[in-house]
C-alpha positions as CSV (number, residue, x, y, z in Angstrom):
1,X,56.5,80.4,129.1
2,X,59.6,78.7,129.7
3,X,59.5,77.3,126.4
4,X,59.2,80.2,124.6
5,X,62.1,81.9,126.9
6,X,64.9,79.2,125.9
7,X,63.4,79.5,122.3
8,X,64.2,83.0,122.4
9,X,67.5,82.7,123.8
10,X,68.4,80.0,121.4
11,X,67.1,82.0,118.5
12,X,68.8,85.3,119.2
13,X,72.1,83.8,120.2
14,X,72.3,81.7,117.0
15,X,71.3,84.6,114.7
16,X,73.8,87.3,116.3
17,X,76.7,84.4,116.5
18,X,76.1,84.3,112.8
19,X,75.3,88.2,112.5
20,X,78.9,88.8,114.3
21,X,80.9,86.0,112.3
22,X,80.3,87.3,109.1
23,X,80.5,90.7,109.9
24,X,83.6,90.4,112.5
25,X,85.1,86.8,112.8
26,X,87.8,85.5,110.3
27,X,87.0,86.2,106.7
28,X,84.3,88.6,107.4
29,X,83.4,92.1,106.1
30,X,86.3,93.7,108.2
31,X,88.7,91.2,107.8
32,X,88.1,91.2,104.2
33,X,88.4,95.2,104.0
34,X,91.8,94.4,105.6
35,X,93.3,92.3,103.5
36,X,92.1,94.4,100.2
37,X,94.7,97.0,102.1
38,X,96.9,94.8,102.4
39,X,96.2,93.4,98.3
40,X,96.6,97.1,97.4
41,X,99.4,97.9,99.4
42,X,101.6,95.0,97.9
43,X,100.4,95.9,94.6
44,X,102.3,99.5,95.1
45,X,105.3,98.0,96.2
46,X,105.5,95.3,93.2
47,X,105.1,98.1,91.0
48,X,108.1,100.3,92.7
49,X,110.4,96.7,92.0
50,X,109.4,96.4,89.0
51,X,110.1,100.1,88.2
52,X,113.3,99.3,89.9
53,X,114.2,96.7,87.8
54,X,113.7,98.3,84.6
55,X,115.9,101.2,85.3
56,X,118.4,98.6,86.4
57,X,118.4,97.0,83.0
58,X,118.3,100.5,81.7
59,X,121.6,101.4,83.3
60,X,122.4,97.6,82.3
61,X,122.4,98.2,78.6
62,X,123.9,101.6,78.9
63,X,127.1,100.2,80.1
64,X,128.6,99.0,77.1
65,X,130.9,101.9,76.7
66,X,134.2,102.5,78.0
67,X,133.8,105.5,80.0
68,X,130.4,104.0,81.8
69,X,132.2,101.2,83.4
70,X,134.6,103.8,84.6
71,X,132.2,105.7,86.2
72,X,130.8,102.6,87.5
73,X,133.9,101.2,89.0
74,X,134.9,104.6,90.1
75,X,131.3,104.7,92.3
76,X,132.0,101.4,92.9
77,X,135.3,102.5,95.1
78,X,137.5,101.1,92.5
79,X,140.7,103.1,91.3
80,X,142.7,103.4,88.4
81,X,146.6,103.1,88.9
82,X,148.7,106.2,90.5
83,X,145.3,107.2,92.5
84,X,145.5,107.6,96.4
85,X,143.3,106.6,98.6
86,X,142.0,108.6,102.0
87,X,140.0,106.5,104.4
88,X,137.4,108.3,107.0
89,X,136.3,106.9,110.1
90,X,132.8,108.1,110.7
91,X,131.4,107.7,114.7
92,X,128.8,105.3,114.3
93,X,126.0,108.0,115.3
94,X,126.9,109.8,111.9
95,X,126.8,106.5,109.4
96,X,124.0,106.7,107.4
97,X,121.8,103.3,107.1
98,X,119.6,102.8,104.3
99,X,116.0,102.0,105.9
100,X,114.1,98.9,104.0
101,X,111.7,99.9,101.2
102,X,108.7,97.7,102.4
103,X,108.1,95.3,105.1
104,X,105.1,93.4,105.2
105,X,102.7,93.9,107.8
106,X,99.9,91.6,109.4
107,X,96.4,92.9,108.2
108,X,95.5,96.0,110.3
109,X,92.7,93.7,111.7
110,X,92.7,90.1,111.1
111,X,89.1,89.1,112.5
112,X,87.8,88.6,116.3
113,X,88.5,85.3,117.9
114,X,85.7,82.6,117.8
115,X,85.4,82.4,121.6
116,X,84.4,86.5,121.5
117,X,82.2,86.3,119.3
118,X,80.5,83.1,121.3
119,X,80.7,85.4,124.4
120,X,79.1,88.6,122.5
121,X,76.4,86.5,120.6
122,X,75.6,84.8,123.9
123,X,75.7,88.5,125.9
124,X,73.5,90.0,123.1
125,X,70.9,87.2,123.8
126,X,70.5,87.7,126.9
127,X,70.1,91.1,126.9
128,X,67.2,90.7,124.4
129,X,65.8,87.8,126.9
130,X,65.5,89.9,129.3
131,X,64.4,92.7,127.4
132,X,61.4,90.2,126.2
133,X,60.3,88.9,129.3
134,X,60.3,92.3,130.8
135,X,57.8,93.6,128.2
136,X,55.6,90.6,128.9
137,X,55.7,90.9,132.3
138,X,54.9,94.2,131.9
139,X,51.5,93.7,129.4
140,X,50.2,91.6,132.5
């Protein structure tokens, strides 16, 4: 009987450490459904640069005439001669700073820690150990 107890043990710990690994541990189901998140999310945000880039060329080739490189230098802060200039100091509370378009991000869930999963599989075993000898015990 002891046999088959240790068996039992041994059996259902190494088949819900594997169960748990591919499902939870690093590069299973969830940590693979994280990083396809991730894939997609930096797929957007390629696609918004290279958007961005475009128009810049855009506004790059349109800038061959005179009056466009005016109105570039002139939003630029440059002057032409006989302009004034007025300068405003703004409190600091009240200037405006331009927030990042993307940051990366870890994966919302990057996979449970081997020792976890040892703990779990080994818990899990146990629990159907006992569960096993209490039904034989209760037969006899």
């Amino acid at each position: 009987m002891t046999r088959k107890i240790l068996t039992i043990f041994g059996l259902t710990g190494a088949i819900s450490y594997l169960i748990l690994l591919s499902f939870a541990g690093k590069g299973g189901y969830l940590h693979n459904q994280a990083l396809k998140e991730e894939i997609q999310r930096l797929a957007y945000a390629d696609e918004l640069l290279a958007l961005e880039v475009d128009s810049l060329a855009a506004q790059r080739s349109q800038m061959q005439s005179p009056d466009a490189i005016k109105d570039a230098a002139f939003k630029y802060g440059y002057l032409e001669e006989g302009e004034t200039v007025f300068y405003f100091d703004l409190p600091p509370e009240e200037v405006t700073i331009k927030p990042t378009r993307y940051t990366a991000q870890r994966p919302s869930f990057e996979g449970l820690a081997t020792p976890y999963i040892v703990l779990l599989s080994l818990l899990n075993a146990l629990i159907v150990t006992v569960a096993v000898v209490a039904m034989t015990r209760h037969r006899r």
